[in-house]
KOLGUMAR-590208 format. One record per residue: residue number from 1; z, x, y of N, C-alpha, C in turn. Coordinates in steps of 0.001 Angstrom, whole numbers, plus 500000, padded with zeros to 6 digits. Example, Ala and Ser with C-alpha at 12.3 -4.5 7.8 and 13.67 -1.06 7.14 Angstrom:
2
(node 1; (507800; 513190; 494310); (507800; 512300; 495500); (507800; 513200; 496700))
(node 2; (507080; 512850; 497750); (507140; 513670; 498940); (507870; 512900; 500030))
//
This chain:
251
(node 1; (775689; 876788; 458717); (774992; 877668; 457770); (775403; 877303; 456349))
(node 2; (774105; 877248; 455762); (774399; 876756; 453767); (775253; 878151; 453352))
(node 3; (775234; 877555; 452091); (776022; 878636; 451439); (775228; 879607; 450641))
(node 4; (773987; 879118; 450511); (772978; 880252; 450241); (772615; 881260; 451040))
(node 5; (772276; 880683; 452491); (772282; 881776; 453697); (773590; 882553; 454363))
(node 6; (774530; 882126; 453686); (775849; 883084; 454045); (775673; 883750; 452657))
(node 7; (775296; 884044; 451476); (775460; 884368; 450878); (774242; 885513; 450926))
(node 8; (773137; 885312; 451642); (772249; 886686; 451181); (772970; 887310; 453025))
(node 9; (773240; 886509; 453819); (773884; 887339; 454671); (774690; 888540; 454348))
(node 10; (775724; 887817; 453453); (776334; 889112; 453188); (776199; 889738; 451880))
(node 11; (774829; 889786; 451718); (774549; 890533; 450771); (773433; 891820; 451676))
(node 12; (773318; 891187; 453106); (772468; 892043; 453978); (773479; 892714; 454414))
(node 13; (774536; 892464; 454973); (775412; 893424; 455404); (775750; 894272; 454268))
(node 14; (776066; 894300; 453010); (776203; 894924; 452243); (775706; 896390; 451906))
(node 15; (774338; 896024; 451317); (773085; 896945; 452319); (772913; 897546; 453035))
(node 16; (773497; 896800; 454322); (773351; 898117; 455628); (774824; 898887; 455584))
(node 17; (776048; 898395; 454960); (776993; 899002; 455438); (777928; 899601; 454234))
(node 18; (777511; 899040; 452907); (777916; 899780; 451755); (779473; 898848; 451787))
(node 19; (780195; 898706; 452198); (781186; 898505; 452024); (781646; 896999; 453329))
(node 20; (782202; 895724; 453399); (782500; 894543; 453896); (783898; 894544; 453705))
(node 21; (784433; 894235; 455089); (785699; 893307; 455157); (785654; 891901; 455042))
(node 22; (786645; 891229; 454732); (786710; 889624; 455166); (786114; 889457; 456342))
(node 23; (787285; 890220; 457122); (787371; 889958; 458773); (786281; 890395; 459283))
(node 24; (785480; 891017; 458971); (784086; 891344; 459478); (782769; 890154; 459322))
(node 25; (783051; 890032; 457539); (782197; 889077; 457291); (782803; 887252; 458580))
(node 26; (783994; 887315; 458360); (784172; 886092; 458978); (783662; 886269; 460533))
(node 27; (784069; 886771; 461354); (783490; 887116; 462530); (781839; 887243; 462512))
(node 28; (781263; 888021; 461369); (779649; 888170; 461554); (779008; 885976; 461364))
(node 29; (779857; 885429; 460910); (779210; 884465; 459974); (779836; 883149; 460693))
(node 30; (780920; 883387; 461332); (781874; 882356; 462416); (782140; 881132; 461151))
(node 31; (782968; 881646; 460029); (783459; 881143; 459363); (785029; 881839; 459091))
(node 32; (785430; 880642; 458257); (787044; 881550; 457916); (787584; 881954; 456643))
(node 33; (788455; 882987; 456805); (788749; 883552; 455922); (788602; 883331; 454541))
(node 34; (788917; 882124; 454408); (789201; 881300; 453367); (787879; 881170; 452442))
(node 35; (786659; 881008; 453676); (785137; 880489; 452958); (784599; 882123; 452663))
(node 36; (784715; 882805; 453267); (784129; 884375; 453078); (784750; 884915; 451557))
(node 37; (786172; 885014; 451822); (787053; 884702; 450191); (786189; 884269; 449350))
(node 38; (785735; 882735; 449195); (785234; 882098; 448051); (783959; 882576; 448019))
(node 39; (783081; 882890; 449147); (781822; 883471; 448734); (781544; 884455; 447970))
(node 40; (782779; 884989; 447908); (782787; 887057; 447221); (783105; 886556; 446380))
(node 41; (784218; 885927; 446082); (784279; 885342; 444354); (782841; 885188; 443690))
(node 42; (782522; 884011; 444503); (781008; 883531; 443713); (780185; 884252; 443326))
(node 43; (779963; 885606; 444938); (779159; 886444; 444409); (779356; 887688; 443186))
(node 44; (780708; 887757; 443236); (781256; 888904; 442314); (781112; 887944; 440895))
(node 45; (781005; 886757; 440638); (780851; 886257; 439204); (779368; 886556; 439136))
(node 46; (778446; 886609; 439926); (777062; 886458; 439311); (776788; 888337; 439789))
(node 47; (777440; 889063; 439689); (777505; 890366; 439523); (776829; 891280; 440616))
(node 48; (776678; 890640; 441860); (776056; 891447; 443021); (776961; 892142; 443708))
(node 49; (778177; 891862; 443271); (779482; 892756; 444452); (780394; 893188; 443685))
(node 50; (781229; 893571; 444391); (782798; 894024; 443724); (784049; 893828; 444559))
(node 51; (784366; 892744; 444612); (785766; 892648; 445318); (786953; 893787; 445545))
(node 52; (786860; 894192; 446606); (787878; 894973; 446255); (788995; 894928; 447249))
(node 53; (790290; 895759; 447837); (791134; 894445; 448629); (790602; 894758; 450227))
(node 54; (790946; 893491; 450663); (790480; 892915; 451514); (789008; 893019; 452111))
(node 55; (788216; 893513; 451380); (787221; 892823; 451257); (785791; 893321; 450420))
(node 56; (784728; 893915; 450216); (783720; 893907; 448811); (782954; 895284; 448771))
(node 57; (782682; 895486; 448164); (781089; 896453; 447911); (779986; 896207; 446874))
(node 58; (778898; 897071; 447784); (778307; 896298; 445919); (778194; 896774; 444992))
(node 59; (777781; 896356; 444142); (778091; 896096; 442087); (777539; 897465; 442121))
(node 60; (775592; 897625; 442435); (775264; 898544; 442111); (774335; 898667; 443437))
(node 61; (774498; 900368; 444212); (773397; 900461; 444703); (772421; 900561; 444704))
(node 62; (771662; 900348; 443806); (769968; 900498; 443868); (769156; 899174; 443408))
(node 63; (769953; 897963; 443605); (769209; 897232; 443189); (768434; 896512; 444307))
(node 64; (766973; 895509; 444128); (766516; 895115; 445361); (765256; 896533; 445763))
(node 65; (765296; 897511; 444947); (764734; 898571; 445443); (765285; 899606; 446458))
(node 66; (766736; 898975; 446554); (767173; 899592; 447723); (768140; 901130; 447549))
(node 67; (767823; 901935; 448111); (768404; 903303; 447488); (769477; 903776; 448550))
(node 68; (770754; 903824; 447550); (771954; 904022; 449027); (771889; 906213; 448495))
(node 69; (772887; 906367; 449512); (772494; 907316; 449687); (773012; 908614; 448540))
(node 70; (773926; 908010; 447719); (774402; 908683; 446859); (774526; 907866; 445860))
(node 71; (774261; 908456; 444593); (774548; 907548; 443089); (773292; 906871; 442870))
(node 72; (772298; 906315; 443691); (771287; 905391; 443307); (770350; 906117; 442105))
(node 73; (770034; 907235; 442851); (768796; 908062; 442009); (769718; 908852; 441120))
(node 74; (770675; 908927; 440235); (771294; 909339; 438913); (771730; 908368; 437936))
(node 75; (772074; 907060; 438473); (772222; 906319; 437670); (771698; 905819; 436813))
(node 76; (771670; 905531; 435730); (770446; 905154; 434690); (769388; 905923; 434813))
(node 77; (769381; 907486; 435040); (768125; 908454; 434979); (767329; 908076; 433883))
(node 78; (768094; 908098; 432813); (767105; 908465; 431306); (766328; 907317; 431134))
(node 79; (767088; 905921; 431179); (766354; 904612; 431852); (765252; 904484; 432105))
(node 80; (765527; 904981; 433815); (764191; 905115; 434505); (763032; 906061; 434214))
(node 81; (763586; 907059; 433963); (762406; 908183; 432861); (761486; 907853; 431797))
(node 82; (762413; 907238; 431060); (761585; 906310; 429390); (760692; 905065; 430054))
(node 83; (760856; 904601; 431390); (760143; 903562; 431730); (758878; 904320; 432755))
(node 84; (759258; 904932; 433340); (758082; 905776; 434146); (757333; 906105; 433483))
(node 85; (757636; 906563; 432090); (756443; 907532; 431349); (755621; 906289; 430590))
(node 86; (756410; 905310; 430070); (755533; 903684; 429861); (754444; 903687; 430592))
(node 87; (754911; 903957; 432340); (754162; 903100; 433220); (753122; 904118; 433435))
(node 88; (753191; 905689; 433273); (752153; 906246; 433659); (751076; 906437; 432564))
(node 89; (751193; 905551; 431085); (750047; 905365; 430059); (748932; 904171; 430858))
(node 90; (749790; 903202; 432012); (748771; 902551; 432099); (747904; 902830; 433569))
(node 91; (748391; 904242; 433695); (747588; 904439; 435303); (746433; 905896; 434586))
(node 92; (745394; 905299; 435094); (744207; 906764; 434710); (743321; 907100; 435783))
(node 93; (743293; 907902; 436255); (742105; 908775; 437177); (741408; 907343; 438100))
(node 94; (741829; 907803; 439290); (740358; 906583; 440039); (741128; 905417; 440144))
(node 95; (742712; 905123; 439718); (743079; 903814; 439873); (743602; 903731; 440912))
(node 96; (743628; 902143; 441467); (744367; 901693; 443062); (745368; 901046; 442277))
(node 97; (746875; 901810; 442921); (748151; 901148; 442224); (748695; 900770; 443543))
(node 98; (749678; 899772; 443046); (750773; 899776; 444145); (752673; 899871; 443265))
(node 99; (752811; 900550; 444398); (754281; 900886; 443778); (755236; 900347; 444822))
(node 100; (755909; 899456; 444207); (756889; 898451; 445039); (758712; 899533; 444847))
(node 101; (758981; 899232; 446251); (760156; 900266; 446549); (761349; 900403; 445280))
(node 102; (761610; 901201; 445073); (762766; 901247; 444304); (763098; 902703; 443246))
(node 103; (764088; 902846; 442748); (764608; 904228; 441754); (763646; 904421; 440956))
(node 104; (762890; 903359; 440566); (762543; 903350; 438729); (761192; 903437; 439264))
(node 105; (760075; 903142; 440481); (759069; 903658; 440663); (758993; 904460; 441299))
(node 106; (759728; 904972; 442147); (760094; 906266; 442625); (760024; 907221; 441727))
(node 107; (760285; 907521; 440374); (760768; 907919; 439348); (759054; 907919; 438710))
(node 108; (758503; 906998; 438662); (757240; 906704; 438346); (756448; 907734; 439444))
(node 109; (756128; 907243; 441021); (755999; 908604; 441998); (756044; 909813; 441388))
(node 110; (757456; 910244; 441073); (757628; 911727; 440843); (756684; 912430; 439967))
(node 111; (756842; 911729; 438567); (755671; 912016; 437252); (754165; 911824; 437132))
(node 112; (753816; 911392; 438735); (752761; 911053; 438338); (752024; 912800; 438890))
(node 113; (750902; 912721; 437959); (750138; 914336; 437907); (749485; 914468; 439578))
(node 114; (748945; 915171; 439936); (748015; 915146; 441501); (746853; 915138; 440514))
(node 115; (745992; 913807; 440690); (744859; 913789; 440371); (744083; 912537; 441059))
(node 116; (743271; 912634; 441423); (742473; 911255; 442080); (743120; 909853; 441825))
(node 117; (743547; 909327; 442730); (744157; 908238; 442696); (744274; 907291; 444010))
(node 118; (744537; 905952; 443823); (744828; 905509; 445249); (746386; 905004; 445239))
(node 119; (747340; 904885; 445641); (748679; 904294; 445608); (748619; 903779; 447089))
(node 120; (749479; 902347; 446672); (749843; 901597; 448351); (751124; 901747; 447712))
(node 121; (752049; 901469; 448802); (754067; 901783; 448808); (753938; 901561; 450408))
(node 122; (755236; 900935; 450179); (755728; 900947; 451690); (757396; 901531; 451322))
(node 123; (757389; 902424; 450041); (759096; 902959; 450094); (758928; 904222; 450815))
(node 124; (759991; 904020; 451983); (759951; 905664; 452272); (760080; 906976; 451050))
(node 125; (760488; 906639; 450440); (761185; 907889; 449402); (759686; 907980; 448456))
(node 126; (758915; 907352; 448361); (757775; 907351; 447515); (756579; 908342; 448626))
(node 127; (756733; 907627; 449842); (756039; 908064; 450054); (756048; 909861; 450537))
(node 128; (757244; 910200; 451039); (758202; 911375; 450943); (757396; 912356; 449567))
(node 129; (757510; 911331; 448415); (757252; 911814; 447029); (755765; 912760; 446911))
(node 130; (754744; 911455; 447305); (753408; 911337; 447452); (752640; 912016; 448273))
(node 131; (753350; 912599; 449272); (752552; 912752; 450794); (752435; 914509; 450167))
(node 132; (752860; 915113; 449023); (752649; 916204; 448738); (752040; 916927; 447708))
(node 133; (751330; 915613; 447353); (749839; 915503; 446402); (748790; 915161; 447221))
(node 134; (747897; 916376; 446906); (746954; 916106; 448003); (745417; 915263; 447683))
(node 135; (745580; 915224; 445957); (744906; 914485; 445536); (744553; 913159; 445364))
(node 136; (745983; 912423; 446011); (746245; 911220; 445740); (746097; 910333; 447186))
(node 137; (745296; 909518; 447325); (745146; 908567; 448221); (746312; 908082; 448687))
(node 138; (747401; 908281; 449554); (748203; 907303; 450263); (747806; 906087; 451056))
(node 139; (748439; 904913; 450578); (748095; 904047; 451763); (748746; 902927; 452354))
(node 140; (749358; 903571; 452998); (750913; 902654; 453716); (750606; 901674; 454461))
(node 141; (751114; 900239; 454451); (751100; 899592; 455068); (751876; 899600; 456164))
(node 142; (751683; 898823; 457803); (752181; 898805; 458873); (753763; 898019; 458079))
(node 143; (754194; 897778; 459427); (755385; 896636; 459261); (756502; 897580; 459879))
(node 144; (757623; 896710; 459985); (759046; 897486; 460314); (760077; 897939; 459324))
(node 145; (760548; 898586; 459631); (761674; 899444; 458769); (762721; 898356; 458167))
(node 146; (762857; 897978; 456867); (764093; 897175; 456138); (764728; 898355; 455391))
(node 147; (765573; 898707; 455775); (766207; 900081; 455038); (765473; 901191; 454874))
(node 148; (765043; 901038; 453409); (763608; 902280; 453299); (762968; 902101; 452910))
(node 149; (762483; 900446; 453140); (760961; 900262; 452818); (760309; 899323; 454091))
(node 150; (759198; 899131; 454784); (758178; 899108; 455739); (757848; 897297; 454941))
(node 151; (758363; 896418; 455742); (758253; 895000; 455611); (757556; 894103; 456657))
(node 152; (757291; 892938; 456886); (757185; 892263; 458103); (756084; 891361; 458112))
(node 153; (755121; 890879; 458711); (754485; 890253; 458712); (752919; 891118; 458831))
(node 154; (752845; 891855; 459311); (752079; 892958; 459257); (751908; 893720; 458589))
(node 155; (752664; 893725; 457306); (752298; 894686; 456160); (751878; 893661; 455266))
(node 156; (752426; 892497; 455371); (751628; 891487; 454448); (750258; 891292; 454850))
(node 157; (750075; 891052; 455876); (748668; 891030; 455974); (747828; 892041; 455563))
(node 158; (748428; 893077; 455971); (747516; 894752; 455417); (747248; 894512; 453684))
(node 159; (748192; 893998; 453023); (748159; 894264; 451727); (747310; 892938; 451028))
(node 160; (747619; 891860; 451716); (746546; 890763; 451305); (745051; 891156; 451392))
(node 161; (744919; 891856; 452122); (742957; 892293; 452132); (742551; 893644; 451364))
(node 162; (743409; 894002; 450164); (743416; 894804; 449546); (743180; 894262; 448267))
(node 163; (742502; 895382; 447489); (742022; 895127; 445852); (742691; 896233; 445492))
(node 164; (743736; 895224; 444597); (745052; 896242; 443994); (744585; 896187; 442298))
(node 165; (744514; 897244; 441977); (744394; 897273; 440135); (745585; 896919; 439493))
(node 166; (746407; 897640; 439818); (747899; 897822; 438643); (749030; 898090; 439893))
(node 167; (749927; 896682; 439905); (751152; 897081; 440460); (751748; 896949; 439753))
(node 168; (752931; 897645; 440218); (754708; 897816; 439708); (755591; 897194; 440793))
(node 169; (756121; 896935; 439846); (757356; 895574; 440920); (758713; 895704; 440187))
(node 170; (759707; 895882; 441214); (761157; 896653; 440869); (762064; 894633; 440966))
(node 171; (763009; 894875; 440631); (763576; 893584; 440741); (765111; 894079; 440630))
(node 172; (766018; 892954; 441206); (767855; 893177; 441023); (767837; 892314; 440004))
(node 173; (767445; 891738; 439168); (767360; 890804; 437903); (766328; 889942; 436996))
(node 174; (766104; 890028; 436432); (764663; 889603; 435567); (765915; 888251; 434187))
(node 175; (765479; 887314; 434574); (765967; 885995; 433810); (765146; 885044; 433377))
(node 176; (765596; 884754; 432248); (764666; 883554; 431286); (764204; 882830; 431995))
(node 177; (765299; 882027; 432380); (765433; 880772; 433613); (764806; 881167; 435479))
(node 178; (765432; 881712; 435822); (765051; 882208; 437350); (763698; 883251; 437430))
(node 179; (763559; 883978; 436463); (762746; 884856; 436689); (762930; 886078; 437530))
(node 180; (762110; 886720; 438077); (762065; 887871; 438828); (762897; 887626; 440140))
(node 181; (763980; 888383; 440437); (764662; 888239; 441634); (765548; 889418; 441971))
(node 182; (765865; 888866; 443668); (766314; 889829; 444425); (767722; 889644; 445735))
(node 183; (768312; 890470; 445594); (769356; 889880; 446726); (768964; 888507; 448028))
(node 184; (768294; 889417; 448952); (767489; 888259; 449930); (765761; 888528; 450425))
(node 185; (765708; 887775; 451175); (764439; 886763; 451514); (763611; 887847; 451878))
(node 186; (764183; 888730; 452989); (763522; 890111; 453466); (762421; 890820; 453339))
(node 187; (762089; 890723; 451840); (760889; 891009; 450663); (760138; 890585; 450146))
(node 188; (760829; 889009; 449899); (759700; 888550; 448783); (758510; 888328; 449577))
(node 189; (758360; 888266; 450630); (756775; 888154; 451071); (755599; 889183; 450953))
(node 190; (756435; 890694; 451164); (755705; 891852; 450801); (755740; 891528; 449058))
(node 191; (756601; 891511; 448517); (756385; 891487; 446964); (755143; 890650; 446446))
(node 192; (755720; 889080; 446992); (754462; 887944; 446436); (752952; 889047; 446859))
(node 193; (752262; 889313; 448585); (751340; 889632; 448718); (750831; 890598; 447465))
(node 194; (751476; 891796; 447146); (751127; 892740; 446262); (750745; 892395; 445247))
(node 195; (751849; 891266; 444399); (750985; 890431; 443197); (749606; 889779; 443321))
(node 196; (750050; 889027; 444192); (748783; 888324; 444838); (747817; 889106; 444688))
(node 197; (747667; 889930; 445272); (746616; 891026; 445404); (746086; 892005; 443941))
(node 198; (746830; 892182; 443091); (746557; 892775; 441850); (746017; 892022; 440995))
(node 199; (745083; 892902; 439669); (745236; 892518; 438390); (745770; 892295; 437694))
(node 200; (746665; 893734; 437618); (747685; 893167; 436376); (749234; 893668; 437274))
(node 201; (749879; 892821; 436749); (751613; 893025; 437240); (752586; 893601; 436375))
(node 202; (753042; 895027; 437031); (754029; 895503; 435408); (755413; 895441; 436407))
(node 203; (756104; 894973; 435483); (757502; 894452; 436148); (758318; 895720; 435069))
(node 204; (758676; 896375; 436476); (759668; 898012; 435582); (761222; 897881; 435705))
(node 205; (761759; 897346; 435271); (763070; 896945; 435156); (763885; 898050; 433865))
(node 206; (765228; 898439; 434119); (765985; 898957; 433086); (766753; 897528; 432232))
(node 207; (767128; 898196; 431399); (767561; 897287; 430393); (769077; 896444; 431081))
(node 208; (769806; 897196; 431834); (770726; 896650; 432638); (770311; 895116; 433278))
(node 209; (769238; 895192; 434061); (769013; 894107; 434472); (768152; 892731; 433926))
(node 210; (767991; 893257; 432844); (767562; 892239; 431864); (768595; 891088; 431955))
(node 211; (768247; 889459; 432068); (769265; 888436; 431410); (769751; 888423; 432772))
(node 212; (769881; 889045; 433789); (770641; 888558; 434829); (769533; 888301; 436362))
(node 213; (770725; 887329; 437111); (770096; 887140; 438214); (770658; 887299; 439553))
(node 214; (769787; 886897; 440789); (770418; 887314; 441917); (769451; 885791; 442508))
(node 215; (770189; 886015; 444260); (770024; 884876; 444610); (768861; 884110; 444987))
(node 216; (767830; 885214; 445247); (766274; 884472; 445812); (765773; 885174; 444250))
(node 217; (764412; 883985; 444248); (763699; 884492; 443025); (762461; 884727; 443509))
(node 218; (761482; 885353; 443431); (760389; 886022; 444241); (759206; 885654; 443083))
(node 219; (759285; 885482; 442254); (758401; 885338; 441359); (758537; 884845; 439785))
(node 220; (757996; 884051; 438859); (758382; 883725; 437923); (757992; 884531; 436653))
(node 221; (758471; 884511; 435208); (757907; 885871; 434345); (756813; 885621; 434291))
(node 222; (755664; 884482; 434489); (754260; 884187; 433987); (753783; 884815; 434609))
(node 223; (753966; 885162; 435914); (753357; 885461; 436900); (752797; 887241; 436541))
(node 224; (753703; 887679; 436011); (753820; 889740; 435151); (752893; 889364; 434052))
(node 225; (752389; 890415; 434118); (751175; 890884; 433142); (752508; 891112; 431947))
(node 226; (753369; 892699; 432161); (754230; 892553; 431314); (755168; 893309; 431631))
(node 227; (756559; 893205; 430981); (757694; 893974; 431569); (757623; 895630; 430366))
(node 228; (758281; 896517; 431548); (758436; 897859; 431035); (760055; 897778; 431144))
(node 229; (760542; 898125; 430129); (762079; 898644; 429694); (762136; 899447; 429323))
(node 230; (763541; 900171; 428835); (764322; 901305; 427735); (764102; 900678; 427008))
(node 231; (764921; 901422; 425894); (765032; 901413; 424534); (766656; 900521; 424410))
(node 232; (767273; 901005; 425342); (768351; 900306; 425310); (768134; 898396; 425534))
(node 233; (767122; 898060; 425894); (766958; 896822; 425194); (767671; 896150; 424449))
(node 234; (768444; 894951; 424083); (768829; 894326; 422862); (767943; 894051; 422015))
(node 235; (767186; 893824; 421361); (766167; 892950; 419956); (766541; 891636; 420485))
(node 236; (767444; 891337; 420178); (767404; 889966; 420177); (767319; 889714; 421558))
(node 237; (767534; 889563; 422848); (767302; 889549; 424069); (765589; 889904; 424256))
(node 238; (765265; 891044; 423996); (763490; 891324; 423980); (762927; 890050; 423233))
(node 239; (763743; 889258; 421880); (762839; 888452; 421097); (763064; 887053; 421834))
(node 240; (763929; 887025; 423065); (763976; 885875; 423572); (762910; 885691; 424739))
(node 241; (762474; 886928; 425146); (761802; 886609; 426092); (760259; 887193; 425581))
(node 242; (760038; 887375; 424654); (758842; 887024; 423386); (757963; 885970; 423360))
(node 243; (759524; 885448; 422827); (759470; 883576; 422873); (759153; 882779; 423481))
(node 244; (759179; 883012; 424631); (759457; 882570; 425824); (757645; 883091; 426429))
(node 245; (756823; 883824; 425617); (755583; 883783; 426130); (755643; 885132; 427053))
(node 246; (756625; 885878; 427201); (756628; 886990; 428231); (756444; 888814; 427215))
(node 247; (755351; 889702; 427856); (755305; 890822; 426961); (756005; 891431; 427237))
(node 248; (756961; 892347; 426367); (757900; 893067; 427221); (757880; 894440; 426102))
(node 249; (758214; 895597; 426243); (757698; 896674; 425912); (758462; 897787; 426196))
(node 250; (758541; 898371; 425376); (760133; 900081; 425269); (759783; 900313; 424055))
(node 251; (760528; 901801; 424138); (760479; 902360; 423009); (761184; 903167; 422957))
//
């Protein structure tokens, strides 16, 4: 096994278990101590974990879209608030959105009014959100359970024969260089389909994850119509990726 696929490995165990030993990871991965060691280093420099002794957790739970069970949905509230209310100037009466799993469209979910609408999601927690507006079109794709969002080969297909207006797409890092990315592989196929399938692409990221990356990249910035941030933004960081031909937008 490469060191890329031990590396979103245990970034999957991570995920499911919040907290990794060495001795776990070495046994899950039939490697030794020594290589599991250097992987957490690696991964704790590019900021997906946290070493801690004898063996990791991660950096932050909610990234990837993935919502652990405590801390995800408070962290960066005001964040995700100033970016939801961005995102709900560009949704109006009669639109087919899709809302890709995560805090910050979840957050988007919550604010949005009950008024004629269509939304696709495969996040449980969205749809939890949604299923109690009765005005609003739900429309979940099949697939199997990846934490708390509905993945597989069968939800891609559902979502490829769809005419999507305006999606939102959550990311663990948005970079000059790499672009849009995410812990592992798990997703990007539901993600790509959804783009695929839309007009326009709003990439809702907090200002935290601006400039950084993670290990699979799912999509490049050309590919986003345009990114939604805070205010907490840098200037000069927003004017790099300006530059760079990408719209990006806070206030």
């Amino acid at each position: 096994m490469n060191s890329l696929r031990r590396h979103e490995k245990i970034m999957e165990a991570l995920l499911e278990l919040k907290e990794v030993t060495v001795n776990e990871l070495s046994e899950r991965l039939d490697v030794t101590g020594k290589t599991i060691r250097e992987d957490l280093a690696k991964l704790e420099e590019k900021g997906l974990l946290l070493r801690v002794h004898g063996g990791a957790v991660l950096a932050q739970g909610d990234q990837l879209g993935i919502l652990s069970p405590k801390g995800a949905l408070s962290r960066h509230q005001s964040e995700k608030s100033a970016i939801a209310e961005l995102a709900l100037r560009y949704i109006e009466p009669g639109d087919i959105i899709a809302l890709d799993g995560g805090s910050t469209t979840l957050e988007i979910a919550r604010r949005l009014d009950n008024f004629p609408l269509t939304v696709v999601t495969n996040d449980l927690h969205i749809i939890a959100e949604l299923v109690r507006k009765d005005e609003i079109r739900l429309v979940v794709p099949g697939g199997y359970r990846v934490r708390n969002m509905l993945a597989g080969p069968e939800a891609v297909s559902y979502i490829q024969a769809l005419n999507i207006r305006k999606a939102f797409i959550a990311a663990t890092g948005v970079h000059l260089q790499y672009g849009f990315t995410i812990y592992t592989n798990d997703l990007i196929d539901y993600k790509r389909a959804i783009m695929t399938a839309s007009e326009q692409v709003f990439g809702v990221v907090d200002h935290h994850k601006l400039g950084q990356s993670a290990l699979r990249t799912f999509a490049s910035l050309s590919e986003v119509t345009r990114i939604l941030t805070d205010d907490g933004c840098p200037p000069d960081l927003a004017a790099q990726f300006r530059s760079a031909g990408i719209d990006i937008e806070y206030e």
